[in-house]
C-alpha positions as CSV (number, residue, x, y, z in Angstrom):
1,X,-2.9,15.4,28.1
2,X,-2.3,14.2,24.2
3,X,0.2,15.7,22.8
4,X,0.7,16.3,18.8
5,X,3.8,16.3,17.2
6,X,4.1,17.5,13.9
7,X,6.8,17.0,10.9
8,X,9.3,19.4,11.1
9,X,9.5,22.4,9.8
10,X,13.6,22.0,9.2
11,X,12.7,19.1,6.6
12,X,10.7,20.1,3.4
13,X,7.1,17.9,3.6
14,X,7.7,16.2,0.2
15,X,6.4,17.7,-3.1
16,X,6.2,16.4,-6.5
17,X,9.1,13.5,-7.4
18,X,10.9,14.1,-4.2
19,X,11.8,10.3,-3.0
20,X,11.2,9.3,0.5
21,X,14.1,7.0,2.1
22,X,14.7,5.4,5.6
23,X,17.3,7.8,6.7
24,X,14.9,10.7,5.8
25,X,12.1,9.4,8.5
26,X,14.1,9.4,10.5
27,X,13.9,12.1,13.4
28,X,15.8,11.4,16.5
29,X,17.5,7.5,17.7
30,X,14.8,5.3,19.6
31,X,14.7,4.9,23.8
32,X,13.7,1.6,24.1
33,X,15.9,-1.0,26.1
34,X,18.6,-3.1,24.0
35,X,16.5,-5.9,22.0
36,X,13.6,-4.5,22.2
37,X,11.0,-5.5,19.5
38,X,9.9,-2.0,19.3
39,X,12.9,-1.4,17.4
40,X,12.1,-3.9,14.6
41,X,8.2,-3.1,14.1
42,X,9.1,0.8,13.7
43,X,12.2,0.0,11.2
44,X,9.0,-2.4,9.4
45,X,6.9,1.2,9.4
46,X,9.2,3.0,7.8
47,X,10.2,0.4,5.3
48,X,6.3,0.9,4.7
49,X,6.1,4.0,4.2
50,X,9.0,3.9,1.7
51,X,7.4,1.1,-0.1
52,X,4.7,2.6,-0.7
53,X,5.9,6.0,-1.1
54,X,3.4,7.3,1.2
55,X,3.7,11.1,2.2
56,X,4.4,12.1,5.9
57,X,2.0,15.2,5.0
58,X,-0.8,12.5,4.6
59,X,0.4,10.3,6.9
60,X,-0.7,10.0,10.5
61,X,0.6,7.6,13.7
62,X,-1.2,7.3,16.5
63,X,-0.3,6.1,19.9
64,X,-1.8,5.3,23.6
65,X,0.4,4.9,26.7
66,X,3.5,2.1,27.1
67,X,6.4,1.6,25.3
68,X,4.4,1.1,22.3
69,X,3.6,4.8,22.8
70,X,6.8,6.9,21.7
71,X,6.4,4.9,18.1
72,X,4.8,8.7,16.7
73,X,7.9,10.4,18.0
74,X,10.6,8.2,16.4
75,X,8.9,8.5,11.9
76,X,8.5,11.6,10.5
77,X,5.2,12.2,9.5
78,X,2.3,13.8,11.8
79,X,1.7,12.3,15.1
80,X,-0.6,11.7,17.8
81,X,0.5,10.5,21.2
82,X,-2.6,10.4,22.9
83,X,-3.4,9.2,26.4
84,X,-4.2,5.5,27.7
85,X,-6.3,3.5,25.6
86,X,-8.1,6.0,23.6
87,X,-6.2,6.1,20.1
88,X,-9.3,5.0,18.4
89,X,-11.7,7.9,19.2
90,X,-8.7,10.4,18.2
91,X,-8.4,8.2,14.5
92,X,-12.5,7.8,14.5
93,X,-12.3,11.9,14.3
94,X,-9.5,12.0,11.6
95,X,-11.0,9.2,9.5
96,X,-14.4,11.2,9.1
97,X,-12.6,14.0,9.0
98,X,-10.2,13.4,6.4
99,X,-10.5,10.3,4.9
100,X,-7.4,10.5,2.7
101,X,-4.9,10.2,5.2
102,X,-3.4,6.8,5.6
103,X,-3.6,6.5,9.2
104,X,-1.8,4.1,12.0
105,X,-2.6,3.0,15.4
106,X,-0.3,2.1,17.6
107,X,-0.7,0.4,20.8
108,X,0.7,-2.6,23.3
109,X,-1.9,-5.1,24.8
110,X,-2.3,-3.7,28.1
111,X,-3.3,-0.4,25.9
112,X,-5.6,-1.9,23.7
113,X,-7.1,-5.1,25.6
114,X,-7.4,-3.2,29.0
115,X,-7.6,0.5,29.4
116,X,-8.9,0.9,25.6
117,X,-10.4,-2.8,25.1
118,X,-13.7,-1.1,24.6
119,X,-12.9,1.7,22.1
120,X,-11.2,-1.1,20.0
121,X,-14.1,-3.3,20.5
122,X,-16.0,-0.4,18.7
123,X,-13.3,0.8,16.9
124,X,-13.2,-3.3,15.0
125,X,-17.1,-3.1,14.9
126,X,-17.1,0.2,12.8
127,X,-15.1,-1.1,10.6
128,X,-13.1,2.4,10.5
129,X,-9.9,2.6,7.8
130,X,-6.8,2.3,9.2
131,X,-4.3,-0.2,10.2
132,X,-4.3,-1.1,13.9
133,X,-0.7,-2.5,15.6
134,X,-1.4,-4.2,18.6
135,X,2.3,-4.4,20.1
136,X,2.2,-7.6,22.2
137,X,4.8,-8.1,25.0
138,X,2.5,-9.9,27.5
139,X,3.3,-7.4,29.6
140,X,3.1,-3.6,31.1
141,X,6.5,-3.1,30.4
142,X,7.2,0.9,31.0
143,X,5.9,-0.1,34.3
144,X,7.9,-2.3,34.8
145,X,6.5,-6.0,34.3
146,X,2.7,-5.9,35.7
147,X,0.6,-8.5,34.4
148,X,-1.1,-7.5,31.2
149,X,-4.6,-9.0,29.8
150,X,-2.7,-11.9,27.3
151,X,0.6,-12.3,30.2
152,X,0.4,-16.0,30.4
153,X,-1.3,-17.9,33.1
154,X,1.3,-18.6,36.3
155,X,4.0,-16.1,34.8
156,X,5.3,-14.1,38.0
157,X,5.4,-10.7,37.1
158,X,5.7,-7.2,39.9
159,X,1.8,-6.9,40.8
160,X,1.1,-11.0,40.8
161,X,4.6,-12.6,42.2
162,X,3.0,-15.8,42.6
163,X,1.9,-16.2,39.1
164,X,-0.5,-14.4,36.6
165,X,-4.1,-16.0,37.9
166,X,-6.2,-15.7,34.8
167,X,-6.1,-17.1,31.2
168,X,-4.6,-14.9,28.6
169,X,-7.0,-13.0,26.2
170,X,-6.6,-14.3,22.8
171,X,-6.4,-11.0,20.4
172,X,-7.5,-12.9,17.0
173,X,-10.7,-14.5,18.5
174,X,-11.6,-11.0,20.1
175,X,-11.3,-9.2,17.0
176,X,-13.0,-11.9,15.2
177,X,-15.4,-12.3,17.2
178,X,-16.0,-8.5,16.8
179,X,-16.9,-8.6,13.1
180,X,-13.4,-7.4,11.7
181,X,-12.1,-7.1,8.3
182,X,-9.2,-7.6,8.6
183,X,-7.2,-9.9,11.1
184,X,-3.3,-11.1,10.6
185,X,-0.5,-12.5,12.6
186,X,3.0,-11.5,12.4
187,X,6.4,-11.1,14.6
188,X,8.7,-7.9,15.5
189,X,11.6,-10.4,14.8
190,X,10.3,-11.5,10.5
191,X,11.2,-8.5,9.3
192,X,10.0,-9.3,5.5
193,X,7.0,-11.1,6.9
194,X,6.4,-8.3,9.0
195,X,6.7,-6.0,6.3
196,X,4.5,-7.6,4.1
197,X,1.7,-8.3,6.2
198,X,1.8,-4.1,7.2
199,X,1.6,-3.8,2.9
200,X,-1.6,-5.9,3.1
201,X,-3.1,-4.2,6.2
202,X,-2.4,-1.0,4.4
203,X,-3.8,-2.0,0.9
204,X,-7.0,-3.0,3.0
205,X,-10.2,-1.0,3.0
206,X,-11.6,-1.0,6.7
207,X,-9.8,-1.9,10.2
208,X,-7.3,-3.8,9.7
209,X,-6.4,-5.4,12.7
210,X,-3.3,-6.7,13.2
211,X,-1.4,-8.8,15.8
212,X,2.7,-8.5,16.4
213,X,4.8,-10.6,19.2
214,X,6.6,-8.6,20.5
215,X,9.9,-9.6,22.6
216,X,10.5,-7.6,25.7
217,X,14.7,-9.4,26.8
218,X,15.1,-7.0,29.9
219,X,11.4,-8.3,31.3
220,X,10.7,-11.5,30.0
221,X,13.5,-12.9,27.6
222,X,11.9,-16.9,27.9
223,X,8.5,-15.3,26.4
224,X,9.3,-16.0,22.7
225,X,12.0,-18.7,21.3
226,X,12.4,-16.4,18.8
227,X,15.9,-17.7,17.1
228,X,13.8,-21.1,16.2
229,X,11.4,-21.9,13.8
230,X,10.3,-26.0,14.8
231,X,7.0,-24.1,16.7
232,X,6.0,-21.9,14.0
233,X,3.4,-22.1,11.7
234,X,3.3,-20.3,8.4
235,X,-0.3,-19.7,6.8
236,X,0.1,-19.3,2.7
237,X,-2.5,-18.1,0.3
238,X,-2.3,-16.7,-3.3
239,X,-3.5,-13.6,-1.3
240,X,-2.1,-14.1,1.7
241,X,1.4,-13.3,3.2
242,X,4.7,-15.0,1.9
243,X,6.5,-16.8,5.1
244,X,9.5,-15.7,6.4
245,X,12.5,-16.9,4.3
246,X,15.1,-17.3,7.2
247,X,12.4,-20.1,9.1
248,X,10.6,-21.3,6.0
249,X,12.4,-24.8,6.1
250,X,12.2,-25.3,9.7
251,X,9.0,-24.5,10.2
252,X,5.2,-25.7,8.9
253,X,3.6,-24.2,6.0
254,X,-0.1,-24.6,6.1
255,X,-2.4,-23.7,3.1
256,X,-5.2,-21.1,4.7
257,X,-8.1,-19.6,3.0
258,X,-8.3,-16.0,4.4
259,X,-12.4,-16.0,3.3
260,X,-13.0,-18.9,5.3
261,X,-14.4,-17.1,8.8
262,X,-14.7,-20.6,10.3
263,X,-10.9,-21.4,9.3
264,X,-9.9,-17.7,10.7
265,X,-11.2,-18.8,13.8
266,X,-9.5,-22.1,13.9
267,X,-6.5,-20.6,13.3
268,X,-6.9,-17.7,15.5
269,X,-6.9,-20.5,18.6
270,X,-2.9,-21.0,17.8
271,X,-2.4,-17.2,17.9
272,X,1.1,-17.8,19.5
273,X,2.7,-19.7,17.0
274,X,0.4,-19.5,13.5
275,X,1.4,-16.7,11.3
276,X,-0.2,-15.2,8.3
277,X,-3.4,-13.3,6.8
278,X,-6.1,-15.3,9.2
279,X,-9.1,-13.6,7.4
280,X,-10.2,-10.5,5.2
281,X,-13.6,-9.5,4.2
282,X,-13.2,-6.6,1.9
283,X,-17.3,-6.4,1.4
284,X,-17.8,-4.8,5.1
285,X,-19.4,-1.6,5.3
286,X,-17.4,1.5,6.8
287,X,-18.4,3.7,9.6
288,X,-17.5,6.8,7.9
289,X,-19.3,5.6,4.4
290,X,-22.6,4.7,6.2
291,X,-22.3,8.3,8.3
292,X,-21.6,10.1,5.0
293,X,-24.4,8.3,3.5
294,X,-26.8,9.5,6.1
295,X,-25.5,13.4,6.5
296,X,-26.3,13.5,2.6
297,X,-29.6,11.8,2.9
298,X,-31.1,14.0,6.0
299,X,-32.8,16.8,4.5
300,X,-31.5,20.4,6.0
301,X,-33.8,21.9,8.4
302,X,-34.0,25.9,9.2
303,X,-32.2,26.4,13.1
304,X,-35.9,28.1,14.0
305,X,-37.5,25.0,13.0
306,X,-34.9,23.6,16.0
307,X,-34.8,25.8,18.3
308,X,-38.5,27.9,18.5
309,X,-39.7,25.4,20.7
310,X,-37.8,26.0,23.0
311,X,-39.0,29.7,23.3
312,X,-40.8,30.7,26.4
């Protein structure tokens, strides 16, 4: 069963002038296991939030099963952590609802590629607006390292000891390949870069879709080579996302154009190592526009007109 957690009622929901800082997001310390990326992408969410001064009263996370899951319980704002794979329908009915709120999805890749691949495959293709995290680890993790849709081919992991037999799913040609509007490519460990590229996804109009590597030390530390920068690639743009300082000289800086669809999908093949803004399309209709559209443009029809016929 979901359950909804709400801001509480001990802290003031902010009024007027009243800044917001880290500290007060804060609601209780994190369970995740030492060096887990987790930690960094939620510090990146609040550091959003007080960026951009967005209130926790219009603010909304929302979360499917894994460890990517308790992210709603650790910010103070209001929170959803729903069940396996099915935060998109629970956003679809706030985003009609209440399309002022600035609303987050949260979820690992088992959640969204597996479980919930098809409610984010409709979820991309509505072009809904919020910004979609998709948390990957390569892994289950909370259950204890089963193989996940994108855990690399031959990795051992608890339910395929021998070795993972399938190709990993690439995220960024799935969602591009779905129509979306938004697609970028960040790290748990490039804090500004991180940061950034949440600002963008944010500042965007539609589903944003955006992909995070994630480490996961106590399951698979050898996933990542996070501490080095010679296999990274950093995608620039005059629109796009500034690379991460700390790796900038160590690594390749590549000029993208983030229009180009083409390009995106290019780039989308090196998903593991190119990071950046790998497309936007601000110009895509939104579910909830063309729906709103078409409730105002049905002409109202008397209930007997509806239900008479049915009369016996």
């Amino acid at each position: 069963m979901s359950t909804i957690s709400e801001a509480p009622a001990a802290v003031p929901i902010r009024e007027g002038p009243q800044e917001m800082t880290i500290k007060s997001l804060a609601i209780e310390d994190p369970r995740w296991c030492p060096g887990c990326g987790d930690f960094g992408i939620l510090m990146a969410l609040k550091r959003v939030m007080v960026d951009e001064q967005f209130n926790p009263a219009d603010t909304v996370h929302i979360s499917g099963i894994g460890c990517s899951g308790r992210t709603p319980n650790y910010i103070r704002s209001y929170g959803i952590h729903g069940i396996h794979g099915r935060a998109i329908p629970l956003a679809t009915g706030l985003i009609l609802t209440r399309p002022d709120l600035n609303i987050f999805i949260e979820s690992g890749d088992g959640d969204s590629l597996s479980i919930g691949g098809n409610h984010l495959l409709h979820g991309i293709n509505k072009n809904v607006n919020c910004v979609y995290l998709l948390f990957n680890n390569e892994l289950y993790a909370l259950t204890k390292s089963q193989t996940s849709p994108t855990t690399r081919k031959g990795h051992k992991t608890n339910t395929q000891p021998t070795g993972t037999y399938l190709d990993p799913i690439n995220p960024l040609r799935f969602a591009l390949g779905i129509g979306a509007s938004f697609v970028a490519n960040t790290a748990d460990w490039m804090s500004d870069h991180l940061v950034a590229t949440l600002k963008l996804a944010a500042a965007h109009t539609g589903f944003s879709f955006v992909h995070i590597s994630q480490r996961c030390p106590h399951f698979d530390p050898n996933a990542f080579q996070h501490k080095k920068a010679d296999w990274m690639t950093f995608l620039t743009h005059k629109n796009g996302v500034t690379p991460e300082r700390r790796f900038v000289k160590k690594a390749e800086v590549r000029e993208h154009d983030p229009s180009d669809l083409q390009a995106a999908f290019d780039a989308a093949e090196h998903f593991k190592s190119w990071f950046g803004l790998i497309y936007q399309n601000s110009d895509k209709p939104r579910y909830e526009e063309i729906l709103r559209a078409e409730l105002e443009s049905t002409p109202p029809k008397p209930r007997s007109a509806l239900l008479d016929k049915y009369l016996i």
